[in-house]
N, C-alpha and C positions, 0 to 999 in steps of 0.2 A: 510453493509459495509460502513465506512466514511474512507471518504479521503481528505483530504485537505494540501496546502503549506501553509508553514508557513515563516518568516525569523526571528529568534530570537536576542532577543538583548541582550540575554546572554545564560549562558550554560546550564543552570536550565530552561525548559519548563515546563508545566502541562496540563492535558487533561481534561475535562469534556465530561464524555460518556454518551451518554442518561439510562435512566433506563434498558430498558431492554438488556443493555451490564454487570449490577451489577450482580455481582455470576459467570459469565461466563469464560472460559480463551479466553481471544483475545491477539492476535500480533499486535506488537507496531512496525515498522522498520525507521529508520531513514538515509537516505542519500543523500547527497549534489548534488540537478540536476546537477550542474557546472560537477561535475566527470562524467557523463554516456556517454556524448560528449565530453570528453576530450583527441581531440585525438594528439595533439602537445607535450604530459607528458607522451605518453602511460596511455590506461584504466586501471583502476583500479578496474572496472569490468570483470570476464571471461564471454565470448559469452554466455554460455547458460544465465547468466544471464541477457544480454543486452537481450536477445531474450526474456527473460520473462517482463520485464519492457516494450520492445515495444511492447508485445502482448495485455498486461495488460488492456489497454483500449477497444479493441474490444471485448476480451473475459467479459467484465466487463458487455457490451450490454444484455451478455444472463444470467450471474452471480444475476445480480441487477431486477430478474424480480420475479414475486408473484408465477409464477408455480418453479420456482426452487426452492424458502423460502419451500413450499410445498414438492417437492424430498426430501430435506434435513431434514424435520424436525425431523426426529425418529431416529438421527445419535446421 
């Protein structure tokens, strides 16, 4: 998995994926951190989804390790 912030200085981005993401389907998701704590506009996010974005880094711990790559790989 990559993840990274970015802040674009215009509306056209581009990605360079490493090799072994070529052939593959991966999800691309884009949205504005400002929105996820925006709570003066009302969210713009529904809860379940705020609940996956704050889980997203802990469950990330056990996601990003060599015996999981391993579970997964014959999917």
């Amino acid at each position: 998995m990559i993840r990274t912030i970015i802040t674009p200085e215009q509306r056209n981005i581009s990605i360079k994926l490493p090799k072994g993401f070529v052939g593959k389907r991966i999800e691309v998701i884009a949205f504005a951190i400002d929105e996820i704590n925006d709570n003066q506009t009302g969210n713009v996010f529904s809860e379940p989804v705020q609940t996956h974005l704050a889980t997203e880094n802990v469950l990330a711990k056990d996601w990003l390790s060599r015996e999981e790559d391993i579970a997964w790989q014959n999917l």
